[in-house]
N, C-alpha and C positions, 0 to 999 in steps of 0.2 A: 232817936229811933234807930235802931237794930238793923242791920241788912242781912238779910239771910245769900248764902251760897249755892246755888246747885249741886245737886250728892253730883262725887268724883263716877268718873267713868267708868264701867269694872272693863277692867281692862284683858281683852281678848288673847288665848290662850294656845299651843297646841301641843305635839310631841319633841321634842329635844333630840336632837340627831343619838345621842346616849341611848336613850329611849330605842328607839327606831332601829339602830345597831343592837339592841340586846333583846329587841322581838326578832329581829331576823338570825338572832344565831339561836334565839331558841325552838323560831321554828325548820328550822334550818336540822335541829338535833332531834327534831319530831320527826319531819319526814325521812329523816336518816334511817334512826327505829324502823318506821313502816318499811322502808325498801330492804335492810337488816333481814327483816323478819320475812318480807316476800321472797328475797334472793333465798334464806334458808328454807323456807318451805317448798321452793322449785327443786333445790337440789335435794331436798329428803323428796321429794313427788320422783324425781327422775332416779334418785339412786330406787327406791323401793319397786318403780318401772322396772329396771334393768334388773333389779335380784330376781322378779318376777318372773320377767323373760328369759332368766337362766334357769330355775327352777323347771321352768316350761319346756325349755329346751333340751333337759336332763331327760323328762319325763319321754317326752315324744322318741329319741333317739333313742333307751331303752327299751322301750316297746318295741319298737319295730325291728330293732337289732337283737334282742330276747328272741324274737319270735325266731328269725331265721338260725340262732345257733341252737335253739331247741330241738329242730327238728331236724340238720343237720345229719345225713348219713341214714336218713328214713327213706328204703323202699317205696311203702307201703304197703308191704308181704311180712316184715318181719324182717330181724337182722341176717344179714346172707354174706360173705367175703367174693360170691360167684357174681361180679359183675362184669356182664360182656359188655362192649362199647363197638358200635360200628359205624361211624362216622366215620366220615374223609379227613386223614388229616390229623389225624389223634395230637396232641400238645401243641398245635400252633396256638391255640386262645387259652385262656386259663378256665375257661367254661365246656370247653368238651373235653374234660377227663375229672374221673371219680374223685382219684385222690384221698379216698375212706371219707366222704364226705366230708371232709376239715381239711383245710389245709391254712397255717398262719406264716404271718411272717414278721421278723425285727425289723426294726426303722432304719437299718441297714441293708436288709438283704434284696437280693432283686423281684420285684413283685410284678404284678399283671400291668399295673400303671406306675410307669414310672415319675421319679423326683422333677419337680420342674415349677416354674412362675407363671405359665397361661392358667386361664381357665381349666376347669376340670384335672388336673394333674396334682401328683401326691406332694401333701406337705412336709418337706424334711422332717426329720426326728420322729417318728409317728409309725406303730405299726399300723398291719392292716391282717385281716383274713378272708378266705374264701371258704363261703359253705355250699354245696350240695344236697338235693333233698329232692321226693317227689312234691309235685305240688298239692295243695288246697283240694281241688275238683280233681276227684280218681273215678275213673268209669270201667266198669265191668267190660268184660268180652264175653259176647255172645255166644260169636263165630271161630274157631283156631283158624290160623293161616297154616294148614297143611299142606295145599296143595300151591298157593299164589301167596305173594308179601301182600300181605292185607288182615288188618282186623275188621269185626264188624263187633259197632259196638252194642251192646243190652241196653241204650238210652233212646228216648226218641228225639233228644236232640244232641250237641255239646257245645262248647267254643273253642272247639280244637280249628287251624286253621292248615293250610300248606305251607309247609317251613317252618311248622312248629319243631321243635324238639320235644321229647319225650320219651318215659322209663316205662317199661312194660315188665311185670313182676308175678311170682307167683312165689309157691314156698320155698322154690330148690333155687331159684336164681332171678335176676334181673338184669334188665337189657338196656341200655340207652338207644337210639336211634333217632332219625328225621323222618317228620309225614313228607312223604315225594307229593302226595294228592291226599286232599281229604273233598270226601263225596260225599255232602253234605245230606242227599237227599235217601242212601240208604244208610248212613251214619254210620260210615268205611272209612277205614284208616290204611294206605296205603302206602308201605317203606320198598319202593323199588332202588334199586342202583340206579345210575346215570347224572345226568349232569342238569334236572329241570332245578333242582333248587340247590343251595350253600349252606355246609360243607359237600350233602349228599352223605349218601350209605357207601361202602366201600363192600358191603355182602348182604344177601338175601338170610344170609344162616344168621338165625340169633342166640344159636349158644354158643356156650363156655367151655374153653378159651374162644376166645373172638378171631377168626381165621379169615383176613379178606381178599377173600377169591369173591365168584357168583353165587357159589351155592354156601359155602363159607362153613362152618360149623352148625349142624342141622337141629333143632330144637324146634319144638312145637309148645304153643302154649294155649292151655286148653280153657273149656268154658268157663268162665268168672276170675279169669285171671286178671289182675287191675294193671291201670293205664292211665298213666296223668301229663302233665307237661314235667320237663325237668325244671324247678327254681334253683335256678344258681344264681349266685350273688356275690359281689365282691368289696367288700367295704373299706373305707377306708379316709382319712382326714385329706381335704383338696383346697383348693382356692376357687372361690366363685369368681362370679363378675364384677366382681368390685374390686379386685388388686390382689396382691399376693399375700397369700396367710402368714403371719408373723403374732408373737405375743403384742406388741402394738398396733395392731391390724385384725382385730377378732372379729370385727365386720367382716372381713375377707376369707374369712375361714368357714368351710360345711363342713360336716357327715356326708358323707357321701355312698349312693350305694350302688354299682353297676350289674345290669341284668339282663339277661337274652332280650333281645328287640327282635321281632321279624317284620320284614317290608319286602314284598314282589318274590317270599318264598327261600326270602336271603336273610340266612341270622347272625349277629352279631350285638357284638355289648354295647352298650348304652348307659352312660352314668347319668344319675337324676339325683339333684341336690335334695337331703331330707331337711338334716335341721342345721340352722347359720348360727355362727357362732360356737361350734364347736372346735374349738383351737388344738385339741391332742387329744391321740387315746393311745391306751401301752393295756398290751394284753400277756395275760399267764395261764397256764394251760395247767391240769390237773389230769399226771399219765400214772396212774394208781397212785398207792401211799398215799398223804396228807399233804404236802409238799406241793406248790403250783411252782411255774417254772418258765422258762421263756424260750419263744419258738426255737430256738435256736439251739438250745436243750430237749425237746422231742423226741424221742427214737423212734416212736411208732406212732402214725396221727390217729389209726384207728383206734389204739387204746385211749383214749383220752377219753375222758367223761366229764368235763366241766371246763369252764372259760370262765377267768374272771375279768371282767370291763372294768377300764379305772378310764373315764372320760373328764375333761377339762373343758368349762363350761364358761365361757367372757362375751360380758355386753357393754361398751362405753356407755356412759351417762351422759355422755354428750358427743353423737358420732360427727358433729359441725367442727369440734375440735380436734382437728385431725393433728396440729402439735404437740398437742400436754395434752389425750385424752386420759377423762379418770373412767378406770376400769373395774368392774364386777365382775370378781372372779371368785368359781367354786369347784372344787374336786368330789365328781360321784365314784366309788366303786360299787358295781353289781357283780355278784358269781350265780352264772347261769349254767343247768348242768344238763347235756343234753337225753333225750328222752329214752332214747332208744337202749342207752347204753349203761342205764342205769338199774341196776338190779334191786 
């Protein structure tokens, strides 16, 4: 008789260190891909960011910079060369005096804010301009001041305040001055001399030529002659609060635009950062002929009839790496041509 055996064991099985080593390098080359793929769609996400932001930045800074060299050398009477100035003090600031409503300057030459590393102060190589203009809100005259310095004005109200500055105009000429008082409640504008507010009037006269004694050069300006604030502006490439503007530092770099401020009756400039990120601008001027040119080439600012902007627009992609940052940069030029002076 036969004996039979027991069937063999099957015998238990698992992965091979081989094995095991070539799942892990394969999936090792998987998540590689994935993070490949993630790392490059951060930095397409962050460069299309920053192109955005310069885009945007381009946008904004010529608007607002457009607007002031548009209007540039506007009365609001009409084009006049007869403008009296009676302020205290005529060229200590770069905002009380005319200057044909334009006045530019090279990334050399000496300008209203000088070269420098703090806060608010110009960035080397970089020009800058000042424009001149009446402002936005022009209000009628009711009243002439023939007998007292004072307007009254044909509004029943304004936001004129005390220490405003302000162009008072008609067809034959136009005035600069300061409100000594404004009396809000019969809507009187008052330019006495004295010393209630800064710079102050240096003459009750407001014509032309500008002669400052008390009574000064005698001019009357009659009913409906307009009156605005003066907007003076002075622009120009600065360093904010983040460090000093440099082409590796476009974080640190504004647009910048300073503008009469009054407080307690006392006026004075005031720079206000517009758009960040603008790292240079170089300007050319158009004095007849075809041909733009640079301030510095100018003979006459009144002739000028256009400005071209050529702005420099940079945003890191990544402002963390302050080492090796990668940067986004674009050149706009705009030619803006002012209004008045355009036939």
């Amino acid at each position: 008789m036969s004996r039979q055996t027991p069937a063999a064991a099957l015998k238990q099985r698992g992965f091979t260190l081989i094995e095991l080593m070539i799942a892990l390098v394969l999936g090792l080359i998987v998540i590689g891909g994935v993070i490949s793929v993630l790392l490059s769609n951060q930095q397409t996400y962050r460069s299309n960011q920053a192109l955005s932001q310069v885009q945007d930045g381009s946008r904004t800074a010529f608007e607002f910079l457009a607007r002031d060299i548009r209007q540039a050398g506007l009365t609001g009477c009409g084009a006049t060369a007869k403008i009296a100035n009676v302020l205290n003090n005529k060229g200590t600031s770069w905002w009380d005096t005319w200057n044909n409503g334009l006045q530019g300057y090279a990334a050399n030459a000496t300008a209203p804010i000088a070269v420098g590393t703090t806060a608010n102060l110009r960035a080397a190589n970089t020009d800058s301009i000042t424009l001149m203009s009446a402002g936005d809100s022009g209000y009628s005259v009711n009243a002439p001041s023939s007998t007292s310095a004072n307007f009254k004005l044909n509004e029943p109200n304004s936001d004129l305040q005390t220490g405003d500055i302000i162009i008072v105009c008609d067809p034959n000429q136009a005035t600069i001055l300061q409100v000594s008082d404004y009396q809000s409640k019969s809507v009187t504008v008052v330019h006495n001399t004295g010393n209630k507010v800064s710079p102050g009037n240096c003459s009750d006269g407001l014509g032309f030529p500008t002669l400052c004694t008390t009574t000064g050069t005698k001019y009357t300006y009659q009913n409906n002659a307009m009156l605005a604030k003066l907007n003076a502006s002075y622009w120009y490439i600065g360093n904010n609060s983040l460090g000093t503007c440099s082409a590796t530092t476009p974080q640190a770099c504004s647009l910048f635009r300073s503008t009469i401020s009054v407080s307690g009756g006392n006026a004075a400039a005031q720079a206000q950062e517009i758009v960040r990120g603008v790292t240079n601008m170089q300007l050319a001027y158009l004095q007849g002929g075809t041909s733009f040119v640079a301030a510095g080439s100018v003979t006459d600012w009144s002739a000028v009839t256009a400005v071209r902007v050529t702005l420099t627009v940079a945003v890191p992609t990544n402002p963390n790496n302050i080492n090796n940052p990668e940067i986004v940069q674009r050149v706009f030029t705009n030619t803006i041509a002012l209004r008045n002076r355009v036939g």
